[in-house]
C-alpha positions in Angstrom: -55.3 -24.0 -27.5 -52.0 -25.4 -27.4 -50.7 -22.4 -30.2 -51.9 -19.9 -27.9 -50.2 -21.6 -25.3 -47.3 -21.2 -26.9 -47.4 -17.8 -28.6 -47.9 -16.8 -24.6 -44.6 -18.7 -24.3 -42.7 -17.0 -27.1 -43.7 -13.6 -25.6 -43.0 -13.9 -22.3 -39.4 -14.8 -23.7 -39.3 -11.9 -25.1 -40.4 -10.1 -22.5 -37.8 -11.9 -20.1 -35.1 -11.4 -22.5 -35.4 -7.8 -23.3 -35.5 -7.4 -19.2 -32.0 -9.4 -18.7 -30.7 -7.4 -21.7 -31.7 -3.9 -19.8 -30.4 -5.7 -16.8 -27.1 -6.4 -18.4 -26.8 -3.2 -19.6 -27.5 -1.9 -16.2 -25.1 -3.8 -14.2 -22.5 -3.0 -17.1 -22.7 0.9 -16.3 -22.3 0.3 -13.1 -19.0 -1.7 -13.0 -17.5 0.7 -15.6 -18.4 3.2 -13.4 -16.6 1.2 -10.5 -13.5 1.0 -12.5 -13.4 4.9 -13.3 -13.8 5.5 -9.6 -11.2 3.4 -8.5 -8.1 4.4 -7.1 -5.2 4.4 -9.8 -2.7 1.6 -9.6 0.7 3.1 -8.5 3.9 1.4 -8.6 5.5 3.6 -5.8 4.0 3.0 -2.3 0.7 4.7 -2.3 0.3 6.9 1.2 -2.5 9.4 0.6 -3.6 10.9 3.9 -0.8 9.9 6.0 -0.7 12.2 9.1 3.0 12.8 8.4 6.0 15.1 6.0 3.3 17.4 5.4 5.8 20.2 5.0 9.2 21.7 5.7 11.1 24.6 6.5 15.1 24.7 5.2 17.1 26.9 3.7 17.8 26.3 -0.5 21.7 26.4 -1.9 21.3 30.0 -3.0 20.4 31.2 0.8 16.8 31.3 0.5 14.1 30.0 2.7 12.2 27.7 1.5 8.6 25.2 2.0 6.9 22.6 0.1 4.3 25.4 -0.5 6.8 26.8 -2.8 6.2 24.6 -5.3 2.5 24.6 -5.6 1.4 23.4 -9.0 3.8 20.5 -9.7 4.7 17.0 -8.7 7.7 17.9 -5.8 10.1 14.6 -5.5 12.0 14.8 -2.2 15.2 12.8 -1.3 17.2 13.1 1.6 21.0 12.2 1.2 24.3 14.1 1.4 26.6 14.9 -2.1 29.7 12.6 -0.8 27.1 9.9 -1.1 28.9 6.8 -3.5 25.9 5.1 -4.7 22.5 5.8 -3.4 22.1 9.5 -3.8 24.1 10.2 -7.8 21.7 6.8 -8.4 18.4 8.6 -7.4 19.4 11.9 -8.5 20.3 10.3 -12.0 16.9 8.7 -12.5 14.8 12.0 -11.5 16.7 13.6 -13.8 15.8 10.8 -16.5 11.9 11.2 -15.2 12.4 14.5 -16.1 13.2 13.8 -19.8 10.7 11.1 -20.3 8.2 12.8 -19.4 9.4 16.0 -22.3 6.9 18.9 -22.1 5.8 17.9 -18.9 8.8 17.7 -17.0 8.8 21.0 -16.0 6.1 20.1 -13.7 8.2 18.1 -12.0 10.8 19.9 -9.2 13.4 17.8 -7.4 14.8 18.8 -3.9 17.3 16.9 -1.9 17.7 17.6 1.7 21.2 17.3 2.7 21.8 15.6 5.9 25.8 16.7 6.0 25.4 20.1 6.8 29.2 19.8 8.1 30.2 19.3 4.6 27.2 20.5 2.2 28.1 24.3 2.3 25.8 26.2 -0.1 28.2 26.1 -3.0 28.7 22.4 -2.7 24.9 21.8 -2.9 24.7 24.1 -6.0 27.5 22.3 -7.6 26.1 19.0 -6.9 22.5 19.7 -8.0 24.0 21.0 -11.5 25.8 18.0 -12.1 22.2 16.1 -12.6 19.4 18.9 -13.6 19.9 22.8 -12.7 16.2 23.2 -11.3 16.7 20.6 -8.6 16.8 22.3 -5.7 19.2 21.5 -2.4 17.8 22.2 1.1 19.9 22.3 4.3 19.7 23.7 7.7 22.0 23.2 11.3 22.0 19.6 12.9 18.8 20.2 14.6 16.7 21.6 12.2 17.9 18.3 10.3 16.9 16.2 13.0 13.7 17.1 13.2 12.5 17.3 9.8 14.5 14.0 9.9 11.9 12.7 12.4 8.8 13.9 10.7 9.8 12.4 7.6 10.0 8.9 9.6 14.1 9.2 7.6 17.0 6.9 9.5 20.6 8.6 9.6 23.6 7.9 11.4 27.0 9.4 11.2 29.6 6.3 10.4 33.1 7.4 11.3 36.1 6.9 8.6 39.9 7.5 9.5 40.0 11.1 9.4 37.2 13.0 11.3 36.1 14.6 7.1 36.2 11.6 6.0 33.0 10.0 7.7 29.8 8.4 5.8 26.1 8.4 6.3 23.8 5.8 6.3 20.5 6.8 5.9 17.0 6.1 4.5 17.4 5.8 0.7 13.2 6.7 -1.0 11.4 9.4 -2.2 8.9 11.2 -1.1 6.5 12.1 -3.9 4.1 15.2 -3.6 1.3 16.2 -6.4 0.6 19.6 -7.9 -1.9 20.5 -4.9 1.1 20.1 -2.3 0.0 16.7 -0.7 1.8 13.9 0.2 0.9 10.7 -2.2 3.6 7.9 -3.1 6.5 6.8 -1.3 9.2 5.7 -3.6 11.6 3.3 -2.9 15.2 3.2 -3.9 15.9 1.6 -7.9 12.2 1.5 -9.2 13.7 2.9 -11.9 12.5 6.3 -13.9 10.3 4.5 -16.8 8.4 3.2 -13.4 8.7 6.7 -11.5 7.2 8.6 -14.7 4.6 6.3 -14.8 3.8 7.4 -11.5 3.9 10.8 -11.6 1.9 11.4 -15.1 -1.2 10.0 -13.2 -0.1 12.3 -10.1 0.2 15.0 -13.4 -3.6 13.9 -14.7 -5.2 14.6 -11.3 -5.2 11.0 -10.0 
């Protein structure tokens, strides 16, 4: 009696231990699963959906109009600045143009356009000029002061006119981070000012992969 018992034992074991295993195996699909349906881990600020910077209308360095919808099909990184900028704007400008080369093949999927907010100073040629000093697909978009203003506003971008001694030889201070769009022309990362391009490439290969 008590070998029966205990052959009943040993197979209900079994039993239990072929149901946990099934169980295990179960609950292990579904948290890989889980993980592939996450959302990926950017460095940059992550602001899918937001309601605003959807889309511009300025006029490019060689006189052309120009959207956001002209550059369907790659990652657009958007800066606002002005070219007599001493730091912030050659820094940024400098680090897409490094994104660009870390990423080889695939950074010509990658367009970078600077909105000038000096339109008193940043004629077309002076936008061109600038813009080949870094990489000569970046693109320059101005307009007049309230054109400016409002896609200033849209974009949620501070800038104020600081006055120097002579009435040319004033500053800006403005908002200094990128606006990051992916191939299919929405807005996705905000990227703040020195992340750095090994961080910024990062960023934009999983924009590139369809993240």
């Amino acid at each position: 009696m008590n070998k029966r018992l205990a052959l009943k034992n040993i197979a209900a074991s079994f039993v239990s231990a072929r149901l946990m295993g099934a169980l295990g195996a179960s609950s292990a699909a579904v948290w890989l699963a889980a993980c592939s349906d996450s959302k990926p881990q950017f460095a940059s600020v992550d602001i899918t959906g937001a309601d605003y910077a959807k889309d511009l209308a300025l006029t490019d360095h060689n006189g052309q109009a120009r959207t956001l919808k002209d550059f369907a099909g790659k990652v657009v990184v958007l800066f606002f600045g002005y070219t007599q900028c001493p730091d912030v704007c050659p820094t940024t400008m400098t680090e897409l143009a490094e994104v660009k080369r870390l990423l080889g093949a695939q950074g010509d999927q990658v367009q970078g356009v600077f909105v000038s907010l000096d339109p008193e100073r940043d004629t077309p040629e002076v936008l061109k000029a600038y813009m080949a000093n870094f990489d000569p697909s970046f693109v320059a978009l101005t307009g007049n002061a309230d054109q400016l203003a409002a896609v200033a506003k849209d974009y949620k971008v501070y800038y104020k006119k600081v006055e120097g001694k002579t009435p040319t030889s004033y500053t800006l201070d403005h908002s200094a981070a990128s606006y990051i769009y992916d191939p299919q022309g929405r807005l996705r990362l905000y990227a703040r000012y020195g992340a750095g391009a090994p961080v910024l490439a990062a960023d934009i290969k999983l924009l590139l992969a369809g993240k």
